[in-house]
C-alpha positions in Angstrom: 19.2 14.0 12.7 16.7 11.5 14.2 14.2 10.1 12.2 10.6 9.1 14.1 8.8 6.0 13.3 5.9 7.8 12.2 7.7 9.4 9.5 8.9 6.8 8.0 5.8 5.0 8.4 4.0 7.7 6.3 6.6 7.3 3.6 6.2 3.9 3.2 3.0 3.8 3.1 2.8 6.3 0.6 5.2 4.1 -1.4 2.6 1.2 -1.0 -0.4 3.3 -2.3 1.6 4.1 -5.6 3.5 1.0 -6.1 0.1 -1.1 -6.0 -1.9 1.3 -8.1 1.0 1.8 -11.1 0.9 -2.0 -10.8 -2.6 -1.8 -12.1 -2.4 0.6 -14.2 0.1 0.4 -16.6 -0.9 -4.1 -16.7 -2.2 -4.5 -20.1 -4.8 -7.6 -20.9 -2.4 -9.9 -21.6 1.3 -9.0 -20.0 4.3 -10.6 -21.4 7.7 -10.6 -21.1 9.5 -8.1 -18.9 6.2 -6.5 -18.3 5.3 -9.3 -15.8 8.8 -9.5 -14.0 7.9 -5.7 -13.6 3.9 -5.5 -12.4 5.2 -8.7 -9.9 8.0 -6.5 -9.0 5.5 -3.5 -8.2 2.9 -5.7 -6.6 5.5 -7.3 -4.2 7.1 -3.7 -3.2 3.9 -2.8 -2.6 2.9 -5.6 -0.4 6.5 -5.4 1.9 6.3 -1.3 2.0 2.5 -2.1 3.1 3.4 -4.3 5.8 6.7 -2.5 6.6 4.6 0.3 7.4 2.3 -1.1 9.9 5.2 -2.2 11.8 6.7 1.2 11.9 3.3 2.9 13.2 3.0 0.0 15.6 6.1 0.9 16.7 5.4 4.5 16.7 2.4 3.4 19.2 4.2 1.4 21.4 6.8 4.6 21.8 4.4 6.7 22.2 5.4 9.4 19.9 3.7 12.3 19.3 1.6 13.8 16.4 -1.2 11.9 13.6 1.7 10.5 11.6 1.4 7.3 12.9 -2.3 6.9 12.2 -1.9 7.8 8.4 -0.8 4.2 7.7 -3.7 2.4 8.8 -5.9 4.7 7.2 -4.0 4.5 4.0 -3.9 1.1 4.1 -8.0 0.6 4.8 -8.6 2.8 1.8 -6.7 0.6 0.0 -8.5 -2.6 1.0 -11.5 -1.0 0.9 -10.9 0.4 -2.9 -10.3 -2.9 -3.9 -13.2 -4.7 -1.8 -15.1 -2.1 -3.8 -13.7 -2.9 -7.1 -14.3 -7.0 -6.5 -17.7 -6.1 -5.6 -18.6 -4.0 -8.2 -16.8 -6.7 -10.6 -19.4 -9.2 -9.2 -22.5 -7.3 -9.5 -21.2 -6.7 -13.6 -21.6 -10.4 -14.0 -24.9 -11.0 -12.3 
């Protein structure tokens, strides 16, 4: 059974998105112990799955394969940007 780029673009993204948000959410005020090897273990995944992603719908491009697949990753991942670009902002404007 062949596996497409795409799909396993998807997937990885998908892994990103939830990797990076349970890294925010269960991070209490002041992490200690195992907690941090954990949240840095999240964060990280998330950042390699992010990236690993946009390789594999790069590479979905560049073959040419067919279907949206290989767009859901870039969206994914700008929503993600943006989510926090919104979240820094609306930090800022809180201390103003």
């Amino acid at each position: 059974m062949h596996k497409t780029y795409s799909k396993w673009s998807v997937i990885l993204s998908i892994t990103c998105a939830l990797t990076i948000f349970v890294s925010y959410a269960i991070a209490p005020r002041q992490p200690e112990g195992v907690m941090v090897v954990l949240i840095q273990v999240l964060f990280f995944t998330s950042i390699v799955t992010g990236l690993l992603s946009l390789i594999f719908s790069f590479i979905g491009f560049k073959k040419k394969e067919k279907g949206f697949l290989k767009m859901v990753s870039p969206i994914i991942i700008i929503l993600i940007l943006i989510t926090f670009i919104i979240s820094f902002i609306a930090l800022a404007i809180s201390f103003l």
